[in-house]
N, C-alpha and C positions, 0 to 999 in steps of 0.2 A: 562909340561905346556899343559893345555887344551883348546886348539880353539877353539870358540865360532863356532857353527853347520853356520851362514851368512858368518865366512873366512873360513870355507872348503867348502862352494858352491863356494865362488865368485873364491875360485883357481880353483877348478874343471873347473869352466866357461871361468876363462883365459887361463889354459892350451886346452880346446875343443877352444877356439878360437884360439889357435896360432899353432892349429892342421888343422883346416882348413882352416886356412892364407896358409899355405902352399900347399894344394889343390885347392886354391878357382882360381886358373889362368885354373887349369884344367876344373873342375867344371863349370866356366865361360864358355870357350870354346865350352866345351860339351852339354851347355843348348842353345848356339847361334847355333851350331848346330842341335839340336832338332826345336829349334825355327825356323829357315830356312826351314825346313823339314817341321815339320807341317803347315808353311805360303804356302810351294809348293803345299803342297795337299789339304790346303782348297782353293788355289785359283789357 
């Protein structure tokens, strides 16, 4: 059976989502950190 080319993006696209569901607590962190940092140095 051959998958129409729109259900192998939309899986590709759930599996990179539930790839960085996984990261995203990190990621989050990491950018409020940045974010802190650059608010210290422009202000």
């Amino acid at each position: 059976m051959v998958l129409p080319h729109s259900v192998k993006v939309a899986s590709v696209d759930f599996s990179l989502w539930l790839y960085s569901l996984k990261f995203s607590r990190t990621i989050l962190s990491f950018g409020k950190i940045q974010i802190q940092y650059s608010t210290w140095l422009l202000f």
